[in-house]
C-alpha positions as CSV (number, residue, x, y, z in Angstrom):
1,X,42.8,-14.2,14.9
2,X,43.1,-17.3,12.1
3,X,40.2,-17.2,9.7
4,X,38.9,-20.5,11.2
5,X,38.0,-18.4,14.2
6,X,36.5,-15.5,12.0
7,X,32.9,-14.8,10.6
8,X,33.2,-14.6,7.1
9,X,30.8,-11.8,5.9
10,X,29.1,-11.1,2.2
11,X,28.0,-7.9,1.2
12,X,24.3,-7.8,-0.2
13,X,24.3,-4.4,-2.6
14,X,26.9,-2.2,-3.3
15,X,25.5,1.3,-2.5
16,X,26.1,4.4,-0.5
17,X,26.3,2.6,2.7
18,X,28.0,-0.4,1.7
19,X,31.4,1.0,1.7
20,X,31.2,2.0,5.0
21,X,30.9,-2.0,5.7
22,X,33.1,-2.9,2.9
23,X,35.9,-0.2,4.9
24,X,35.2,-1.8,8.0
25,X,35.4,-5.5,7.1
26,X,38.2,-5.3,4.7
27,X,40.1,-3.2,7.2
28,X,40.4,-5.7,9.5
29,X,38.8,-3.2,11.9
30,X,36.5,-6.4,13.1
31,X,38.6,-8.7,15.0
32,X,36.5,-11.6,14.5
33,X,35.1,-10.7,11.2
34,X,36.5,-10.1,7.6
35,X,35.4,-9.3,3.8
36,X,34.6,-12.4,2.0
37,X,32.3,-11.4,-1.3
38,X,30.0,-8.7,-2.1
39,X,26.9,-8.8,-4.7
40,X,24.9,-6.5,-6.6
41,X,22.5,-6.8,-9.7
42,X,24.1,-3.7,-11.3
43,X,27.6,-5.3,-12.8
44,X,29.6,-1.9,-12.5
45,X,28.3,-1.1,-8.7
46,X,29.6,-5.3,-8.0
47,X,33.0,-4.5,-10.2
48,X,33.9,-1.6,-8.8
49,X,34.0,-2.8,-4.7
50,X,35.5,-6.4,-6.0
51,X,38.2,-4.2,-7.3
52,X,38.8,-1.5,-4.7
53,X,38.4,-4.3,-1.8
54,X,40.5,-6.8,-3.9
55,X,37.0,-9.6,-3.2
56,X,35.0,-11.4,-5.3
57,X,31.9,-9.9,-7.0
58,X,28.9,-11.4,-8.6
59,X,25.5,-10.5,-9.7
60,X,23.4,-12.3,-7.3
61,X,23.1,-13.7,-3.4
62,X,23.0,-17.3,-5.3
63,X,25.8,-17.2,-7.2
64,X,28.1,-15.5,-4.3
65,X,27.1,-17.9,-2.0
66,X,27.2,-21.1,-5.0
67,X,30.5,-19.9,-5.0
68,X,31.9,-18.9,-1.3
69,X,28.7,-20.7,0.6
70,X,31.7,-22.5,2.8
71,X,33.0,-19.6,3.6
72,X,30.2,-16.9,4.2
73,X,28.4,-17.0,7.5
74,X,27.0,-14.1,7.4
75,X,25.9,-11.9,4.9
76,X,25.2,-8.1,5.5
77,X,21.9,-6.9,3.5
78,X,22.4,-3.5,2.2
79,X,20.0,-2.7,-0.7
80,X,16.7,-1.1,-1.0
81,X,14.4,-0.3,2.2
82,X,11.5,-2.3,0.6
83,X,13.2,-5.0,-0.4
84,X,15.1,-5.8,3.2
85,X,12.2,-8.4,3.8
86,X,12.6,-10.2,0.6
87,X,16.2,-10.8,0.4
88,X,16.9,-11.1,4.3
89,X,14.3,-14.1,4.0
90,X,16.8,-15.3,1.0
91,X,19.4,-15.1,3.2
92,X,17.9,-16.8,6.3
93,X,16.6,-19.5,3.8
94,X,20.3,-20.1,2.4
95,X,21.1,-21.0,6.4
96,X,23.7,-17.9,6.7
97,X,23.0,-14.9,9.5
98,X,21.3,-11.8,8.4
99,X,23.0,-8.5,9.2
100,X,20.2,-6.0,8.0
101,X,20.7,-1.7,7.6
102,X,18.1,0.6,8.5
103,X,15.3,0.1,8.4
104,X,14.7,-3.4,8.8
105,X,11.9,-3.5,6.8
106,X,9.2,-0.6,6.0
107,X,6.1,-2.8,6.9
108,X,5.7,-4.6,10.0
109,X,4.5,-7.3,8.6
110,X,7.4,-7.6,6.4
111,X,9.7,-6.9,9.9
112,X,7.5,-10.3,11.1
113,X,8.0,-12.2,8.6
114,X,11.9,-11.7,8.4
115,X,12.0,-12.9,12.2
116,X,9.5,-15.7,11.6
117,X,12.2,-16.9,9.0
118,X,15.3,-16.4,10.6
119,X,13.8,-18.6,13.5
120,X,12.2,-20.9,11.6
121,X,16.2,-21.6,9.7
122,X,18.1,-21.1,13.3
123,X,20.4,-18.5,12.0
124,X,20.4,-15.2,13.6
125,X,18.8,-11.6,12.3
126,X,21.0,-8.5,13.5
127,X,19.3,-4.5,12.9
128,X,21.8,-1.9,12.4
129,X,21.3,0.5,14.7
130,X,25.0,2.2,15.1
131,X,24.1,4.7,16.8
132,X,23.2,3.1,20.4
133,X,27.6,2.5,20.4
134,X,28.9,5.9,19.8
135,X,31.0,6.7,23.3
136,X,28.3,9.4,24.6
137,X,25.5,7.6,23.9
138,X,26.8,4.7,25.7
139,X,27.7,6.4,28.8
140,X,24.5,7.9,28.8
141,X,23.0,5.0,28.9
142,X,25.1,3.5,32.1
143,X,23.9,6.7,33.6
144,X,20.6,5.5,32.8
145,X,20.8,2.2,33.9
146,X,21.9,3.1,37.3
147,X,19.1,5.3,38.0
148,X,20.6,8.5,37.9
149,X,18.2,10.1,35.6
150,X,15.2,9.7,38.2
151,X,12.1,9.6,36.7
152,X,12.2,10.6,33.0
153,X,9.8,13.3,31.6
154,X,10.7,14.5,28.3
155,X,12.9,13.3,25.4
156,X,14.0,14.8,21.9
157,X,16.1,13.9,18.6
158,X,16.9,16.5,16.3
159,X,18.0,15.4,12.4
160,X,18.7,18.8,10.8
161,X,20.9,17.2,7.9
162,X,21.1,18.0,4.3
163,X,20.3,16.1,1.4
164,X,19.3,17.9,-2.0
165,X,17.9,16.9,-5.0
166,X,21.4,15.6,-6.2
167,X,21.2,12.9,-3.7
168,X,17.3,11.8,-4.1
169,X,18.4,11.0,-8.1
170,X,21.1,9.3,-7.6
171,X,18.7,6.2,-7.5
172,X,15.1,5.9,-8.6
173,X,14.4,4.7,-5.9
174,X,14.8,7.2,-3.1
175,X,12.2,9.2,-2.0
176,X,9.9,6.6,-2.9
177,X,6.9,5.3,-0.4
178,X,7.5,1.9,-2.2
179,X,10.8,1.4,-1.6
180,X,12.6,4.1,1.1
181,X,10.0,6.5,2.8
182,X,11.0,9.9,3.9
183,X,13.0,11.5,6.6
184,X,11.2,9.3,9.3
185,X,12.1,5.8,7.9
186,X,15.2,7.0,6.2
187,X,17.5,9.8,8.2
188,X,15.8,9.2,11.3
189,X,14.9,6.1,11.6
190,X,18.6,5.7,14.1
191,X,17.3,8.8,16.1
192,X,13.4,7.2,16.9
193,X,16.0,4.1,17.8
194,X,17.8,6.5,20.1
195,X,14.5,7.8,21.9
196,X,12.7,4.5,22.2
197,X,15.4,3.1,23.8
198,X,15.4,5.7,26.6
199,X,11.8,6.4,26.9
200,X,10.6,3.1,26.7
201,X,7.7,2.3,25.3
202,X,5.2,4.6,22.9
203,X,1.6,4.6,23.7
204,X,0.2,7.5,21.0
205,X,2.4,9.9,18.4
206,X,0.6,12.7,16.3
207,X,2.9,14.1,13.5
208,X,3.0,16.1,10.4
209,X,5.3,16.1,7.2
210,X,6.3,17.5,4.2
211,X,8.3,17.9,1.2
212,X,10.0,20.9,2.0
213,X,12.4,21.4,-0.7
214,X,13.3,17.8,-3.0
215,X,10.8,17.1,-5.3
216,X,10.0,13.6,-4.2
217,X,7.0,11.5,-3.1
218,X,7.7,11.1,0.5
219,X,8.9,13.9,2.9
220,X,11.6,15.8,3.3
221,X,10.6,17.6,6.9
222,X,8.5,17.3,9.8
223,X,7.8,16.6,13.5
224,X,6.3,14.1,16.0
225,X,4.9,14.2,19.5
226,X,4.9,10.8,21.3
227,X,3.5,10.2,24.8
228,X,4.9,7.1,26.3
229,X,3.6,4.4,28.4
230,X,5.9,5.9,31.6
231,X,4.3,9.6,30.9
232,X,7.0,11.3,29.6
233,X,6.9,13.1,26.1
234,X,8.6,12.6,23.3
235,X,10.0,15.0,20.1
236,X,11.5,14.4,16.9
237,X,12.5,16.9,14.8
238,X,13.8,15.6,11.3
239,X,14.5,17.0,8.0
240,X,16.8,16.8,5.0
241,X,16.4,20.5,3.9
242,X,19.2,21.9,6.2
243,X,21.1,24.4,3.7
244,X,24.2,24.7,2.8
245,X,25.2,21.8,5.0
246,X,24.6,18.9,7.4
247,X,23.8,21.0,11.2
248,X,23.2,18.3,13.7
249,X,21.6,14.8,14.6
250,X,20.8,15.2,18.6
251,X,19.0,13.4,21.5
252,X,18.2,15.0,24.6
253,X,16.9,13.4,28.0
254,X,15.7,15.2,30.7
255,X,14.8,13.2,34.1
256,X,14.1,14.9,37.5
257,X,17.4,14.5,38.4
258,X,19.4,14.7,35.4
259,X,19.5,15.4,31.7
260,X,21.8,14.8,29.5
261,X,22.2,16.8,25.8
262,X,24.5,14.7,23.4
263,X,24.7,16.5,20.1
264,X,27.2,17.2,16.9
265,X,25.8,15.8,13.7
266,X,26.1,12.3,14.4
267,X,24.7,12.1,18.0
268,X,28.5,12.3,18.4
269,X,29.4,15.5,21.2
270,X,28.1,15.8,25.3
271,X,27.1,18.9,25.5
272,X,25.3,18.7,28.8
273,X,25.9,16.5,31.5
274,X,24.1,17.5,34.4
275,X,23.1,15.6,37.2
276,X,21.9,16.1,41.0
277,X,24.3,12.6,42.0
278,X,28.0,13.0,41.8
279,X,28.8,10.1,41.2
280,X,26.6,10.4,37.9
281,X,28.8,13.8,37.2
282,X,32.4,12.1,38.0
283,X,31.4,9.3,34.9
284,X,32.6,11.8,32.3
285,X,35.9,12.0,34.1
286,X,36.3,8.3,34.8
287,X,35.5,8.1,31.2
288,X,38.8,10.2,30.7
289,X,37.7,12.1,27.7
290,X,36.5,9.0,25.3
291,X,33.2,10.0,25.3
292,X,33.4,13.0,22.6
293,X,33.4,11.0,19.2
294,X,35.0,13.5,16.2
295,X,34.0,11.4,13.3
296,X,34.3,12.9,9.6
297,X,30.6,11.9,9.0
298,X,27.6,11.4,9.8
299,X,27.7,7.6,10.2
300,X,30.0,8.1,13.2
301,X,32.0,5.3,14.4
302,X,29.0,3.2,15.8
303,X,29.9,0.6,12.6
304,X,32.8,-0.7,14.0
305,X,31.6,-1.6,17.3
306,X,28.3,-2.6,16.0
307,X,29.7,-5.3,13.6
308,X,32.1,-6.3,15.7
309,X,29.2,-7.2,18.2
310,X,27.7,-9.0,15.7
311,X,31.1,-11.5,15.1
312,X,31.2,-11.9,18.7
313,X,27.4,-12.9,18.7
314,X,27.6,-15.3,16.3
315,X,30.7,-16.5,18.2
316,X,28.3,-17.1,21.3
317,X,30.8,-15.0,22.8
318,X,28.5,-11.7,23.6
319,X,24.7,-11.3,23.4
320,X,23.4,-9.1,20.5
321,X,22.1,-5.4,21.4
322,X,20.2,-5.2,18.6
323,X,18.2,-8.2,17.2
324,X,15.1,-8.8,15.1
325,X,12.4,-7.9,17.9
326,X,14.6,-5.2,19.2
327,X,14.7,-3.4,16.0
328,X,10.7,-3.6,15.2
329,X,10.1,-1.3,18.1
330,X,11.4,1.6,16.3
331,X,9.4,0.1,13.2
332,X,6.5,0.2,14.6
333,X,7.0,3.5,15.6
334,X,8.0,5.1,12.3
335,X,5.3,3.7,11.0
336,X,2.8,4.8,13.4
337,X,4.2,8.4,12.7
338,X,3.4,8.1,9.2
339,X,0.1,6.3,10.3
340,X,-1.1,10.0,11.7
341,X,0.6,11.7,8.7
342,X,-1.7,10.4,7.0
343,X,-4.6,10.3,8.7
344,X,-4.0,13.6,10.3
345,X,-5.2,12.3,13.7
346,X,-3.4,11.0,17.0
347,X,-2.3,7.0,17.1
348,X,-2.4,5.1,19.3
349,X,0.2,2.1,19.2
350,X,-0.9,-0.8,18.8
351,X,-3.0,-0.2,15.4
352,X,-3.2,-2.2,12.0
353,X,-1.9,0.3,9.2
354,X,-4.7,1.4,7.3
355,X,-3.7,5.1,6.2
356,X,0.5,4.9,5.8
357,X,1.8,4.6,2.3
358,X,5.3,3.3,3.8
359,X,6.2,0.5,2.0
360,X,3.0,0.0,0.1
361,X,3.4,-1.7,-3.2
362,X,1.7,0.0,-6.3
């Protein structure tokens, strides 16, 4: 595909996750995409990808886009959780599409405000959520959509990953409520995506956390029950004190005529597929083996179908999976999680946050 006919993205911070874009884009792994510039206040982080992806760098959104604003449609926003709202509203405001990480925001209010702005500039606001295009978790989901499931009574995600105290001080601020929040918002925020999006939606959660093992502000461990509005329960197990290495990041769906178990450590491996309908059971074969993703990490492969979804959207050639209202949901209930952290009682969704120190600025 000419360049004409390809979304020109710009990279917003050039952290941890950004090279897994930077890869992605510059590989011509998007068909309809590619690598344009990439930005970051901290020269060395901006020199260093403008010299391994052979783009330019600069220091700021303004002056990447003062200098490639013809060519930039999209810019992809990977800095700090708590400042997703403020620069994905400088993006929206520039007129370019804004291509957000996890999670979107770590306020709702900032999560409204981004999609108040983007509407209010016509240019559209994509949430990463990766995870909803690995292989199993799609075909799981076509199971779903044809009713083979039944009706659905319980749900669980399991984040048993590892990140020590190396990885919190790499940055000041991870761990942080300000700016990150703790295994909930940060590790498994893609895993509440998973559940949500399965379960429907959440009516109370009660949950408890701690800092198991990194000295940090926010949590390292804990667990949430969720009931949801169809009756079925919800459990997510998350922490970042797995020892000596990263275990597993899971969802499980049980109906009353099916359940599924898709595990590996990047929701990656069907380990069950069971269901009462065999037509449901002779999916995996149709699939003809596609469905078991090996990737090397934990991010999986869900990036390269994800962004390539968002060329096509912006194309007007497919619809987006994952856009500004779809990605609050999970918002809304990570926050509510830490909502009963905090107050150490039951919540029921839909509340004003009153007790959650997610996001709050000192």
């Amino acid at each position: 595909m000419s360049q004409k006919n390809s979304i020109g993205f710009g990279i917003m911070g050039c952290g941890r996750i950004a090279k897994r874009h930077a890869d992605i884009l510059h590989s011509g792994e998007v068909t309809a995409g590619h690598l344009v510039a990439v930005c970051d206040p901290q020269g060395d982080r901006a020199k260093t990808f403008s010299d391994t992806y052979e783009t330019p760098g600069f220091l700021s959104l303004s002056e990447m886009l003062a200098a490639h604003g013809d060519d930039i449609q999209a810019v992809s926003i990977l800095t700090e959780s708590g400042n997703h709202a403020d620069h994905a509203v400088e993006v929206a405001r520039a007129g370019k599409h804004v291509i957000v990480e996890k999670p979107m925001a770590l306020t709702l209010q900032d999560a409204d405000r981004m999609i108040e702005e983007c509407d209010k500039a016509g240019v559209k606001l994509f949430v990463v959520k990766q995870n909803r295009y690995n292989l199993p978790v799609q075909l799981a989901r076509k199971a779903f959509e044809a009713g083979y499931f039944g009706k659905i009574i319980s749900g669980s995600v399991r984040v048993r990953w590892r990140r020590d105290q190396y990885y919190y001080d790499q940055d000041d601020w991870r761990g942080t409520w300000e700016m990150d929040g703790g295994v909930f918002a940060n590790q498994a925020s893609h895993h509440v995506d998973l559940l949500q999006w399965f379960m429907g939606n959440p009516v109370s959660v009660y949950a408890k956390s701690r800092a198991a093992l990194a000295d940090i502000e926010c949590d390292d461990t804990g667990a949430a029950l969720i009931e949801f509005e169809n009756g079925a329960t919800g459990i997510v197990e998350a922490t970042t004190a797995a020892r000596p290495l990263n275990l597993e990041g899971s969802l499980s769906i049980l109906g009353e005529k099916g359940t599924v178990v898709i595990g590996g450590f990047a929701v990656n491996e069907i380990q069950t597929w069971a269901f009462e309908d065999e037509a449901a059971m002779k999916m995996i074969e149709a699939d003809g083996g596609k469905h078991n993703d090996n990737p090397k990490d934990v991010y999986g492969f869900g990036h390269q179908r994800y962004l390539n979804n968002v060329a096509d959207a912006i194309l007007g050639e497919k619809a987006s999976l994952v856009d500004g209202l779809e990605g609050r949901k999970s918002l809304e209930l990570v926050s509510a999680i830490y909502e009963s952290i905090e107050s150490g009682k039951e919540v029921q969704l839909r509340y004003r946050q009153h007790h959650s120190r997610l996001g709050r600025r000192s």
